[in-house]
N, CA, C and O atoms as CSV, one atom per row, in Angstrom:
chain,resi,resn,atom,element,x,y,z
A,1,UNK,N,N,-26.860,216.626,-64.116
A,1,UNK,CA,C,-27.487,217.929,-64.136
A,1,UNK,C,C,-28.365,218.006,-65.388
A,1,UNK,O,O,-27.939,217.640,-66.483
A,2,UNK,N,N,-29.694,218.526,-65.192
A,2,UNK,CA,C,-30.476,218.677,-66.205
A,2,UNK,C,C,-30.128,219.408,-66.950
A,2,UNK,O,O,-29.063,219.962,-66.674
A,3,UNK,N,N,-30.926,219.860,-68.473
A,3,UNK,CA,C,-30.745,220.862,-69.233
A,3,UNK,C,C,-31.036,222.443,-68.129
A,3,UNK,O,O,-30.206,223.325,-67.904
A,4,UNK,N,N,-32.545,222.357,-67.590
A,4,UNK,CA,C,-32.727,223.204,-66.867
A,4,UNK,C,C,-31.532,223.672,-65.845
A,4,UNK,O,O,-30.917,224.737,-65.793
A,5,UNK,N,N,-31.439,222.570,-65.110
A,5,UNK,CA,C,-30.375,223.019,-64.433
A,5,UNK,C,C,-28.843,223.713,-64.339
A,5,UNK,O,O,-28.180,224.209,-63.428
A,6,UNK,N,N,-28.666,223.504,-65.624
A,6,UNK,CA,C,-27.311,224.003,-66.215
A,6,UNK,C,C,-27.438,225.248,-66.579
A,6,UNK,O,O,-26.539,226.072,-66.415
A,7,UNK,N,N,-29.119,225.641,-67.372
A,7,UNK,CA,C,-29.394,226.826,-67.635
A,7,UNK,C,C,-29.352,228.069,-66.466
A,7,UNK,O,O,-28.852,229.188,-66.577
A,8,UNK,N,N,-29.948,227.558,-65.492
A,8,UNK,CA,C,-30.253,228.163,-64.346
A,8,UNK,C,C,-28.997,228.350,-63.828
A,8,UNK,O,O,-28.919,229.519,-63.450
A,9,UNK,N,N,-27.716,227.597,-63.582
A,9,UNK,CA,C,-26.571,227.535,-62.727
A,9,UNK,C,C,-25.735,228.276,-63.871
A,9,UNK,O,O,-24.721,228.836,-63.455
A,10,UNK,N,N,-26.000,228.379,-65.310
A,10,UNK,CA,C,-25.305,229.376,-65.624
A,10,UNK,C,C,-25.573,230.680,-65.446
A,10,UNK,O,O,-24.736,231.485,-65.037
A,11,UNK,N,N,-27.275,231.085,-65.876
A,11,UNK,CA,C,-27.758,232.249,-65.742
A,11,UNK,C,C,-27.782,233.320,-64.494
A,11,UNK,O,O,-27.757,234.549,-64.554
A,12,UNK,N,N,-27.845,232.372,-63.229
A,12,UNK,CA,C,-28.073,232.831,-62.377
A,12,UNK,C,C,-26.515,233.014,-61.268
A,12,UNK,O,O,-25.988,233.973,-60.705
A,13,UNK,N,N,-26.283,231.898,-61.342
A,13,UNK,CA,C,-25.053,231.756,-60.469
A,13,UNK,C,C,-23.467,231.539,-60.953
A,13,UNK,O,O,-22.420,231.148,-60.437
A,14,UNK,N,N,-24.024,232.141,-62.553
A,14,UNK,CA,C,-22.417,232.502,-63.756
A,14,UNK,C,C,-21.738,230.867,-63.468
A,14,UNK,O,O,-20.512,230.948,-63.535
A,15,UNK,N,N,-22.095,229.771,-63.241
A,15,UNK,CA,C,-21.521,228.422,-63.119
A,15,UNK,C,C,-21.572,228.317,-64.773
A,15,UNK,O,O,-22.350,228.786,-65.603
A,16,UNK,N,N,-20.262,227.399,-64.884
A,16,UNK,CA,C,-19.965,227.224,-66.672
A,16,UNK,C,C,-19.106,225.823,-66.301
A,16,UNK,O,O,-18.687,225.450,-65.205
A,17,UNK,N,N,-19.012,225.262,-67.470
A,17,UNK,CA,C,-18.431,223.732,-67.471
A,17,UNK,C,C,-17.052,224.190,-67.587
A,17,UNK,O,O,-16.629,225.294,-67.930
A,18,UNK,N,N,-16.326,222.956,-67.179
A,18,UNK,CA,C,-14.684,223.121,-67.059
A,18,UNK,C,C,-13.750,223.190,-68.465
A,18,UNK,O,O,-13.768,222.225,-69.229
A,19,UNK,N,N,-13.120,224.109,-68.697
A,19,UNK,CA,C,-12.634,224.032,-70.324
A,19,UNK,C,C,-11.137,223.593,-70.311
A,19,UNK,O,O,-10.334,223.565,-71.243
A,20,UNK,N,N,-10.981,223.254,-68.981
A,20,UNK,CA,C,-9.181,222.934,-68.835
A,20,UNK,C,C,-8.930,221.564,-69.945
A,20,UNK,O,O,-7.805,221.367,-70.405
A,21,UNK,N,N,-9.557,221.082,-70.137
A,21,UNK,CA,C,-9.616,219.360,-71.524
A,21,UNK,C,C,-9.897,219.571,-72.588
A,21,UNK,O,O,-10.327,218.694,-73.337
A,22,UNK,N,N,-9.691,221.050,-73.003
A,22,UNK,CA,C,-9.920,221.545,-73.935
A,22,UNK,C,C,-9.019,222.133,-74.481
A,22,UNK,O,O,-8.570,223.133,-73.921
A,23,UNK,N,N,-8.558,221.768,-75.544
A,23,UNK,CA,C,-7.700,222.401,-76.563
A,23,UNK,C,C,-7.451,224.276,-75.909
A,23,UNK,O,O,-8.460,224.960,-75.738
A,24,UNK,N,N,-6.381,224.727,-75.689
A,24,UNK,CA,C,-6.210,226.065,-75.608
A,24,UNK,C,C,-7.166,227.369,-76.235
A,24,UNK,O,O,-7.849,228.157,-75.581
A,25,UNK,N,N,-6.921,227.298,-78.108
A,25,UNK,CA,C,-7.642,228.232,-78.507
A,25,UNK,C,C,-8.689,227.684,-78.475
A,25,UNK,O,O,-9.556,228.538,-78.292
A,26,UNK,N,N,-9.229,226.421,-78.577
A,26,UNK,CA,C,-10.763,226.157,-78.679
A,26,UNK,C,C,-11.394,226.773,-77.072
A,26,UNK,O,O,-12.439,227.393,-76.876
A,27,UNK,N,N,-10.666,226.478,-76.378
A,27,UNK,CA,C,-11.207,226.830,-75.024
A,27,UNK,C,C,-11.020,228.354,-74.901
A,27,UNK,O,O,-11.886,229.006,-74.318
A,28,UNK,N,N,-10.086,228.870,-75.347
A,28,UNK,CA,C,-10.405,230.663,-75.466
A,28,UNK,C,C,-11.490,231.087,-76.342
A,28,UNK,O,O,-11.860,232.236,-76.097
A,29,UNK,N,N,-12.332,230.300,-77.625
A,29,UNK,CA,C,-13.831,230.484,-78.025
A,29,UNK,C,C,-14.261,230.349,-77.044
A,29,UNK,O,O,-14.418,231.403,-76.428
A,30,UNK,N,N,-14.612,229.307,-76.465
A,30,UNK,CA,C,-15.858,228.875,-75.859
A,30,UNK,C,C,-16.088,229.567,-74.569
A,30,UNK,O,O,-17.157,229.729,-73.979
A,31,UNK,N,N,-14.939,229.933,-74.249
A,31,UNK,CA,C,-14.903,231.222,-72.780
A,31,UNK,C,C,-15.328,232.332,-73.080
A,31,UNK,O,O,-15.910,233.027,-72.247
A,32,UNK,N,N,-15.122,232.725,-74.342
A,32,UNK,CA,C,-15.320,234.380,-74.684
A,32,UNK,C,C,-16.753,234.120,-74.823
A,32,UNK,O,O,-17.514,235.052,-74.564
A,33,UNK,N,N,-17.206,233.069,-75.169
A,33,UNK,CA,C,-19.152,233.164,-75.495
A,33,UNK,C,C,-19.350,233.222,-73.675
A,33,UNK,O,O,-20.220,234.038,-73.370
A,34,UNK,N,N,-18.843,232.663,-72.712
A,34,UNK,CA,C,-19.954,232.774,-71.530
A,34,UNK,C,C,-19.560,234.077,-71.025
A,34,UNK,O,O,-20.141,234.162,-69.943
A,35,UNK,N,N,-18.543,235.689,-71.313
A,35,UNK,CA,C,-18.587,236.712,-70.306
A,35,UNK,C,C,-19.976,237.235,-70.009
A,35,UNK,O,O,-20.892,237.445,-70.804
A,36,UNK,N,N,-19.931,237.442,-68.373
A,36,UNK,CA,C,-21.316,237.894,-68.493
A,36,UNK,C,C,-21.745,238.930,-69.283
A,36,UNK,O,O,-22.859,238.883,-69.806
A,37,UNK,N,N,-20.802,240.114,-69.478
A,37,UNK,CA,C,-21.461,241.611,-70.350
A,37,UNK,C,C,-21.648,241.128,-71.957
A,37,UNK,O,O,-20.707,241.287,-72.735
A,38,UNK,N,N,-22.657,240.652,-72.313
A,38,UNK,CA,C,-23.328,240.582,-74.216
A,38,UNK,C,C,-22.427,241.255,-74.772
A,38,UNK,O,O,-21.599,240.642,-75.446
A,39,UNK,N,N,-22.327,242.816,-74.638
A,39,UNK,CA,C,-21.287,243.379,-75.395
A,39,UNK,C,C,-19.882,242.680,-75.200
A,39,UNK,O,O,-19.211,242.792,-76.226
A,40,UNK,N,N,-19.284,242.043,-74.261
A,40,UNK,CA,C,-17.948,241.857,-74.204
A,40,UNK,C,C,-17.644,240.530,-75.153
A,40,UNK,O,O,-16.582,240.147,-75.643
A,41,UNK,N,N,-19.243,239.870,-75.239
A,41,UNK,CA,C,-19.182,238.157,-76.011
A,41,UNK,C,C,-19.236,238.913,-77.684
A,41,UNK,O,O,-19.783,239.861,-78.249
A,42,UNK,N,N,-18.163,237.649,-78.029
A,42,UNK,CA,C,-18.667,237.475,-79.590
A,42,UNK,C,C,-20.023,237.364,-80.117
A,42,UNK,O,O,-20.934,236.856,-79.464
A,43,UNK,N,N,-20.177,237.880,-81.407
A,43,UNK,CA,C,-21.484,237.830,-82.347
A,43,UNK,C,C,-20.829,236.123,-83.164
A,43,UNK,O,O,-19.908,235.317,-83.033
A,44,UNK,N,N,-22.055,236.366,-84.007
A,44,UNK,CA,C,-22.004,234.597,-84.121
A,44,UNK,C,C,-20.977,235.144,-85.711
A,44,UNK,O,O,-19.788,234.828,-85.744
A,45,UNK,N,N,-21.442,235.743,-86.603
A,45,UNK,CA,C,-19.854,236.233,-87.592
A,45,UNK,C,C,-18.741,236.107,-86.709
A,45,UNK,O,O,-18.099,235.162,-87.168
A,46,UNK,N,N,-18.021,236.642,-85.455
A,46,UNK,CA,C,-17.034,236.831,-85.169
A,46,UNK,C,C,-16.628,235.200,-84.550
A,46,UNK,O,O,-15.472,234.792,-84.657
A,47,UNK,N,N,-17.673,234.386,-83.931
A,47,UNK,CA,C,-17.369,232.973,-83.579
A,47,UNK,C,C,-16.903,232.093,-84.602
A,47,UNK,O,O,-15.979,231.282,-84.672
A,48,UNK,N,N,-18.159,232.637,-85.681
A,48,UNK,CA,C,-17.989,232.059,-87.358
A,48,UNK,C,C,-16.166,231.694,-87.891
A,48,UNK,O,O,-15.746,230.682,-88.452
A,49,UNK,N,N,-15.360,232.992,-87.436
A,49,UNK,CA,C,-14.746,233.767,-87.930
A,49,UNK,C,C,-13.463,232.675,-87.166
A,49,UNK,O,O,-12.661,231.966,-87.772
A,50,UNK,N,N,-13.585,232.809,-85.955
A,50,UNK,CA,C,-12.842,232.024,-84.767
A,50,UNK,C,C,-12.739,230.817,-84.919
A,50,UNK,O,O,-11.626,230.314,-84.763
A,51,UNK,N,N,-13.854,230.004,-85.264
A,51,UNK,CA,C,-13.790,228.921,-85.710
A,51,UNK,C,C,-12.650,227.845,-86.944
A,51,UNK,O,O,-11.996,226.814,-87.101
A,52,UNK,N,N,-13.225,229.384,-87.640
A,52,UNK,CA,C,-12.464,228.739,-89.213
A,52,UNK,C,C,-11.010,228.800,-89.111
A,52,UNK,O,O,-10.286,228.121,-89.839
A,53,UNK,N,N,-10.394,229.916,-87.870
A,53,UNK,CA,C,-9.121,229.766,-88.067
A,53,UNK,C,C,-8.444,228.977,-87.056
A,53,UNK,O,O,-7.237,228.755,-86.960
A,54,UNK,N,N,-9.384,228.589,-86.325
A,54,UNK,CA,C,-8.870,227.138,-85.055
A,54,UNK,C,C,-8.830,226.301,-85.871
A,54,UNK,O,O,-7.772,225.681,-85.984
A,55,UNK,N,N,-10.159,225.911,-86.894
A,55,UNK,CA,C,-9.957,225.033,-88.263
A,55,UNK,C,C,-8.664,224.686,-89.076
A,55,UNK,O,O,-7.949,223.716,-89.328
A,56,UNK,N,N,-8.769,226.043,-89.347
A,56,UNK,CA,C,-7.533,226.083,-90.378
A,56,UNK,C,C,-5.971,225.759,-89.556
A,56,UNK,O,O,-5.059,225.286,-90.234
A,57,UNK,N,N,-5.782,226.008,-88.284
A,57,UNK,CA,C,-4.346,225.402,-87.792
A,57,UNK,C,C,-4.758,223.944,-87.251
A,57,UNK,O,O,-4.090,223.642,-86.262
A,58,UNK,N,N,-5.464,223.196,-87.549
A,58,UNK,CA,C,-5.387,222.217,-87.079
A,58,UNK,C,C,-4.976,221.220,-88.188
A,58,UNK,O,O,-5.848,221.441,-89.028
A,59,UNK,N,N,-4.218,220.306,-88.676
A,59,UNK,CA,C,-3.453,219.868,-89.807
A,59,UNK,C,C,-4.561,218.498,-89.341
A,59,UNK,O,O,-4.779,217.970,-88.250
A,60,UNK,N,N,-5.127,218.233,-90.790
A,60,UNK,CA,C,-6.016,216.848,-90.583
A,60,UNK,C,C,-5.026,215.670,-89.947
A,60,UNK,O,O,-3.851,215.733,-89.585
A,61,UNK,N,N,-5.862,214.702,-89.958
A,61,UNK,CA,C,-5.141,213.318,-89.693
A,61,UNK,C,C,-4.883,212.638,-90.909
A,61,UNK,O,O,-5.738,212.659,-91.794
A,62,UNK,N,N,-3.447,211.834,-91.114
A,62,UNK,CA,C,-3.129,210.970,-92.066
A,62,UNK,C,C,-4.718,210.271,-92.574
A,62,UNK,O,O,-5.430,209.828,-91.673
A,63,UNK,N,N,-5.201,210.202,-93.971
A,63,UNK,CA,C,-5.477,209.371,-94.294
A,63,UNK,C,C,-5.359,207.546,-94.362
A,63,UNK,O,O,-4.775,206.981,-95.287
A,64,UNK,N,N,-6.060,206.763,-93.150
A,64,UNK,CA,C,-5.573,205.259,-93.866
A,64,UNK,C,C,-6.273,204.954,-95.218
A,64,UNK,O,O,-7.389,205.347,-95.556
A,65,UNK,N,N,-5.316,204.093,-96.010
A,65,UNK,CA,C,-5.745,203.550,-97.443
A,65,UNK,C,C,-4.767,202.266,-96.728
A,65,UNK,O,O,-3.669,201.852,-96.356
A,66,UNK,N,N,-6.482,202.033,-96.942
A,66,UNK,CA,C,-6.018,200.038,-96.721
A,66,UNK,C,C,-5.458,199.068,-97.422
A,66,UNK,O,O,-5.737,199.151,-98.618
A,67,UNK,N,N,-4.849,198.276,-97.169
A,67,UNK,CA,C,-3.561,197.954,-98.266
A,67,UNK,C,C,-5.266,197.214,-99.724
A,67,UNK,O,O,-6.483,197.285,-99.554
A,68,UNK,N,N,-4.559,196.692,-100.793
A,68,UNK,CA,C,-5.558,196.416,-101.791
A,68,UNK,C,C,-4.728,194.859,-101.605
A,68,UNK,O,O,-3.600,194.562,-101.209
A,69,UNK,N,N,-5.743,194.168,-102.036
A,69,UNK,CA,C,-5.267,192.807,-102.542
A,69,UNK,C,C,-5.723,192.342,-103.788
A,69,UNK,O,O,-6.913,192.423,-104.093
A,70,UNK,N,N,-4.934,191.896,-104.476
A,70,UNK,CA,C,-4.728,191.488,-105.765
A,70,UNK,C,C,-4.695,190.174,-105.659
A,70,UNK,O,O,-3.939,189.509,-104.952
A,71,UNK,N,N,-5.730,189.718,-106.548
A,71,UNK,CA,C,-5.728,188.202,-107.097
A,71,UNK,C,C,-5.676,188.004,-108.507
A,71,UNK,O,O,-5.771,188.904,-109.342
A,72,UNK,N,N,-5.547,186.996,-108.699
A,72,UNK,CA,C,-5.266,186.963,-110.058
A,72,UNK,C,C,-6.485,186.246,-111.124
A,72,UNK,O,O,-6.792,186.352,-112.311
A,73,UNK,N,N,-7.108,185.215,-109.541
A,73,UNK,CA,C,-8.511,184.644,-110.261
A,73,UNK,C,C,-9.654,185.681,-109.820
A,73,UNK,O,O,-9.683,186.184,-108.697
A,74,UNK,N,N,-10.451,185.905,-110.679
A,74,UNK,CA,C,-12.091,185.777,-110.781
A,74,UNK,C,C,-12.523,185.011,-109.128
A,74,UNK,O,O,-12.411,183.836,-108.777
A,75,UNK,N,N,-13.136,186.451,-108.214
A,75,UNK,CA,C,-13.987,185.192,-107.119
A,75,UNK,C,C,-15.222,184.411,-107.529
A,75,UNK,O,O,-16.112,184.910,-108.218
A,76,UNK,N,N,-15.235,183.309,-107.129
A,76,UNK,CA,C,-16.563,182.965,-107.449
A,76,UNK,C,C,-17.495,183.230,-106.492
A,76,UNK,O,O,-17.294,182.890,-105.326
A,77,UNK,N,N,-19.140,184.163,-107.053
A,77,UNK,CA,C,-20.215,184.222,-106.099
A,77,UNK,C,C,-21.454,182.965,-105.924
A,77,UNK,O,O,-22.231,182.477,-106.745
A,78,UNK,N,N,-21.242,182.726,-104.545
A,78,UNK,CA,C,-22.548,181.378,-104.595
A,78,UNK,C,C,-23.813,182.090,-105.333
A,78,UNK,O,O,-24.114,183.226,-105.699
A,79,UNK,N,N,-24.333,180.906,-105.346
A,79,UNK,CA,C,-25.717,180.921,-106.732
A,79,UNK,C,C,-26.932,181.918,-105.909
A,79,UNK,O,O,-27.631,182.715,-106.534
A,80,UNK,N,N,-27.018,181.749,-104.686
A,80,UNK,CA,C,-27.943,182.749,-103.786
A,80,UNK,C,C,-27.094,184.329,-104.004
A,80,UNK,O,O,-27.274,185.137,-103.093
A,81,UNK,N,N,-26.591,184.573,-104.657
A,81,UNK,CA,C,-26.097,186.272,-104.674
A,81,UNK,C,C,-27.195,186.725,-105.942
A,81,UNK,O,O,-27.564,186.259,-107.020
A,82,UNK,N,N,-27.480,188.000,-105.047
A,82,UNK,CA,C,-28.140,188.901,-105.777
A,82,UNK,C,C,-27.519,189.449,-107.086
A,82,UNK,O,O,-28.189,189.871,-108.029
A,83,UNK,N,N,-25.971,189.393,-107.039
A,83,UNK,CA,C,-25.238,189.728,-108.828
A,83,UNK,C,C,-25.069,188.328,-109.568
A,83,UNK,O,O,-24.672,188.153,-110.720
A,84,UNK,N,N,-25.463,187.375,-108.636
A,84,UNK,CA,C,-24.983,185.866,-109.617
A,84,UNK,C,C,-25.962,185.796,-110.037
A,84,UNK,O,O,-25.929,185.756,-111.267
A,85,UNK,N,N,-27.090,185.750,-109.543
A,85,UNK,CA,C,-28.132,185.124,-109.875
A,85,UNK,C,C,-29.357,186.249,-111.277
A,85,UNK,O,O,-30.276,185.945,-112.038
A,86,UNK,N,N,-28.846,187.142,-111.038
A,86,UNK,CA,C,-29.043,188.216,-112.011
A,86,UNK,C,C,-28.106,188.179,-112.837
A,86,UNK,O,O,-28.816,188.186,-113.842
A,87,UNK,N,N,-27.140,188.147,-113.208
A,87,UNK,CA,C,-26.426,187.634,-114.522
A,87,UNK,C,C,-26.452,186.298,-115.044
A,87,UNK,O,O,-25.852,185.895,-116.041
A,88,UNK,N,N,-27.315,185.553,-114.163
A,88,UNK,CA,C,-27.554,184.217,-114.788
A,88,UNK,C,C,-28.786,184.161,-115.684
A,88,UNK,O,O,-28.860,183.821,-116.865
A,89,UNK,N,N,-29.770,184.588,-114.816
A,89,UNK,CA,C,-30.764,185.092,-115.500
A,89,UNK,C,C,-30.803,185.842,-117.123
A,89,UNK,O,O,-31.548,185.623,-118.078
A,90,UNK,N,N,-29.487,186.947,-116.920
A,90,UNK,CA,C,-29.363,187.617,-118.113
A,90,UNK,C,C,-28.917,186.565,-118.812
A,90,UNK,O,O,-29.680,186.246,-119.724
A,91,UNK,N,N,-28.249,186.116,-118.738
A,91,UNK,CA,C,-27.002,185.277,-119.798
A,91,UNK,C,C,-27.478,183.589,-119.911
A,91,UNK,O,O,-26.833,182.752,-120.543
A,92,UNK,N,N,-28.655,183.329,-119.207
A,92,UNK,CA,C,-29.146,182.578,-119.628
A,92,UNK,C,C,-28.425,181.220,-118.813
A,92,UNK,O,O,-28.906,180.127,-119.111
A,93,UNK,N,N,-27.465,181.236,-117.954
A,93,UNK,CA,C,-26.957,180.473,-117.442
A,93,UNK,C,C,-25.713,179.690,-118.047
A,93,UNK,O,O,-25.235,178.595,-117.752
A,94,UNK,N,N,-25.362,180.626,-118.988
A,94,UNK,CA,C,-24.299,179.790,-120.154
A,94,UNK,C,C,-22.887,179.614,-119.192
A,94,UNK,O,O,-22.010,178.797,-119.475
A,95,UNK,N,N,-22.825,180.565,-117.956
A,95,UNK,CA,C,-21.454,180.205,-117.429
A,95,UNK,C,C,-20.713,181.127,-117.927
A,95,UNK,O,O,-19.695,181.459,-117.321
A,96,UNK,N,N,-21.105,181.800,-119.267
A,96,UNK,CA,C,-20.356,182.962,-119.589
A,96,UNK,C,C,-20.707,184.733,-118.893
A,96,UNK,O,O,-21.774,185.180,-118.472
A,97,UNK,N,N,-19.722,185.224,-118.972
A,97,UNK,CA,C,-19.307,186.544,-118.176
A,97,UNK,C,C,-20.516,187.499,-118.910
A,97,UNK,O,O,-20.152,188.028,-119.961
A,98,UNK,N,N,-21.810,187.758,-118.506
A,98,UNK,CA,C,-22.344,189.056,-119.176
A,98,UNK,C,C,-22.013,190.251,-119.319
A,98,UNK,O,O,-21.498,190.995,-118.484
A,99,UNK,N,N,-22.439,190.561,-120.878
A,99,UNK,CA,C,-21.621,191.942,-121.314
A,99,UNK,C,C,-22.944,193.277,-121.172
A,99,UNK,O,O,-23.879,193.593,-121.907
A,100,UNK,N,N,-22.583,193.649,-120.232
A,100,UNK,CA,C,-23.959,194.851,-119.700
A,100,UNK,C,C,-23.478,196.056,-120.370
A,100,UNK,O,O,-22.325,196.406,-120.118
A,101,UNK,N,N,-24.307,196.873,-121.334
A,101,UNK,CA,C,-24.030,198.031,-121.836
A,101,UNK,C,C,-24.220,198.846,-120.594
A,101,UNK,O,O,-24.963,198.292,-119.784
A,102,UNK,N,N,-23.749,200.019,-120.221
A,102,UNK,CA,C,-23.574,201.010,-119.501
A,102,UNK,C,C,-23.956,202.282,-119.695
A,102,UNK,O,O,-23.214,202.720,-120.574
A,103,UNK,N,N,-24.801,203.212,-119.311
A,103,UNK,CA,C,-25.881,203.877,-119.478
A,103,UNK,C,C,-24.669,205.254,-119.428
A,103,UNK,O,O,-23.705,205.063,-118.686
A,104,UNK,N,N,-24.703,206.084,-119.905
A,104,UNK,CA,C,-23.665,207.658,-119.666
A,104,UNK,C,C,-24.584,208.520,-118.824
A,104,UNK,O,O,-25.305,209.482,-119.085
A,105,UNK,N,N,-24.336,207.912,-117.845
A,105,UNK,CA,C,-24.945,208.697,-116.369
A,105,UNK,C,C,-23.997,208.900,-114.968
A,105,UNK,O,O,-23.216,208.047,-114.546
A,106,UNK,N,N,-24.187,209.896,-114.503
A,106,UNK,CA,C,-23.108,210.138,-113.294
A,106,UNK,C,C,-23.055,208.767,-112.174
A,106,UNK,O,O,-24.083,208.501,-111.551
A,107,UNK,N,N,-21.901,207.998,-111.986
A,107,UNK,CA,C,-22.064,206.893,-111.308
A,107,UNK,C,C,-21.727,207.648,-109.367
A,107,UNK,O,O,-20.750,208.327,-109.053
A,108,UNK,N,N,-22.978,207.183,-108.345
A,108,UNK,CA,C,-22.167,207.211,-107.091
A,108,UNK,C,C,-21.589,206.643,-106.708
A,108,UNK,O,O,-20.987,206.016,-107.579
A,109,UNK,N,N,-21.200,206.292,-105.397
A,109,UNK,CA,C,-20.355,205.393,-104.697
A,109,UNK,C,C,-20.655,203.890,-104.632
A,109,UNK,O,O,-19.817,203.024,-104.383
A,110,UNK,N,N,-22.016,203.678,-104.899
A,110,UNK,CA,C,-22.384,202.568,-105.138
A,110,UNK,C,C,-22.589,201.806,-106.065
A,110,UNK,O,O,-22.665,200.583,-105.947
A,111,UNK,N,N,-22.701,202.427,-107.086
A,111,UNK,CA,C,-23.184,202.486,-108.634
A,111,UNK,C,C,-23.191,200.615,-108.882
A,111,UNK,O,O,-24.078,200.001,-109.474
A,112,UNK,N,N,-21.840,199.956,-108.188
A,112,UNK,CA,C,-21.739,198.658,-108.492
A,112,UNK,C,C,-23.101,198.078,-108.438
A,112,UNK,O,O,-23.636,197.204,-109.119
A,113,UNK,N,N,-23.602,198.937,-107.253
A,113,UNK,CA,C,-24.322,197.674,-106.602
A,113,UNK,C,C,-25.935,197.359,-107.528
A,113,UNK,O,O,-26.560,196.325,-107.767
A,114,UNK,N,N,-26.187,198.944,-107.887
A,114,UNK,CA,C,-27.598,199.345,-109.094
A,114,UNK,C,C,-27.691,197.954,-109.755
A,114,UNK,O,O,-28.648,197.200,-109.580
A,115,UNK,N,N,-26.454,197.628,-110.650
A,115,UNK,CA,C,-26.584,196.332,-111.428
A,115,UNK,C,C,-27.113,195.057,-111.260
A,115,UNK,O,O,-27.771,194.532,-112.157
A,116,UNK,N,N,-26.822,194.342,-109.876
A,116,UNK,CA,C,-26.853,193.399,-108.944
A,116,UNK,C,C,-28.455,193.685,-108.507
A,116,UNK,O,O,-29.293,192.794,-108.364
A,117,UNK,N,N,-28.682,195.063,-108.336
A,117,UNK,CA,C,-30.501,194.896,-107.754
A,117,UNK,C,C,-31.243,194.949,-108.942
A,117,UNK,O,O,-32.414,194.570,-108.915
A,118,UNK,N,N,-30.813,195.303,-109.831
A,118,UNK,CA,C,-32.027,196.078,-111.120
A,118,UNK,C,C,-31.781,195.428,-112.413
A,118,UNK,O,O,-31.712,195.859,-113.564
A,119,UNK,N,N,-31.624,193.810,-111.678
A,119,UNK,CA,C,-31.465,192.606,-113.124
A,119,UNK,C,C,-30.560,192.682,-113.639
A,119,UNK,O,O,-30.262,191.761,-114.399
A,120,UNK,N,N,-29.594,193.908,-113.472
A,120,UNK,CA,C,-28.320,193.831,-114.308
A,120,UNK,C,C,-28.593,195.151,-115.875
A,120,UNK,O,O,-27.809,195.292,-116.814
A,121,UNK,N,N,-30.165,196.050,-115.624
A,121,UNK,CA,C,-29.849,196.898,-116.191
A,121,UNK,C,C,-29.675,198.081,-116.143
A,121,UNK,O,O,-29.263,198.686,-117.132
């Protein structure tokens, strides 16, 4: 069924999609928006309103936290990596660990990665 068509089969012939696979109170929103009388439907504050507290009883899902693994060595990165090959560069290739001063700026989620593209400063 088209967009049109759904429009039309609601507007005209009050046809609405099936809400029985639908959560109880979520499906008592979404019913109260199609009565035909405007006055009898929610305003979008009062859906607003409906929403937040279908929200609020719904208890999230467990967080997974994936187990961590711990090693004890240093991985080594092949010489084609964008952080090897930029700390080689810095450090001149000595084999030793470069010591990168660190700028006092808000780090994002990626922040690792800034180092590895931007020579390491």
């Amino acid at each position: 069924m088209s967009n049109l068509q759904a429009a039309y089969a609601a507007a005209f012939k009050n046809v609405r999609p099936n809400a029985d696979d639908l959560p109880e109170d979520l499906a008592l929103i979404v019913t109260s928006c199609w009565k035909e009388d405007a006055n009898a439907r929610p305003n979008f504050s009062q859906i607003i309103q409906m929403l937040l507290q279908y929200i609020s009883k719904i208890s999230p899902p467990e967080p997974i936290i994936p187990p961590r693994v711990f090693t004890s060595e240093n991985a080594l990165l092949p010489p084609e990596s964008p952080c090897t090959s930029s700390s080689m560069a810095i450090e001149g290739n000595s084999g030793e660990t470069p010591i990168i001063q660190m700028e006092n700026k808000p780090r994002g989620f990626f922040f690792c990665f800034d180092q590895c593209y931007s020579g390491g400063a």
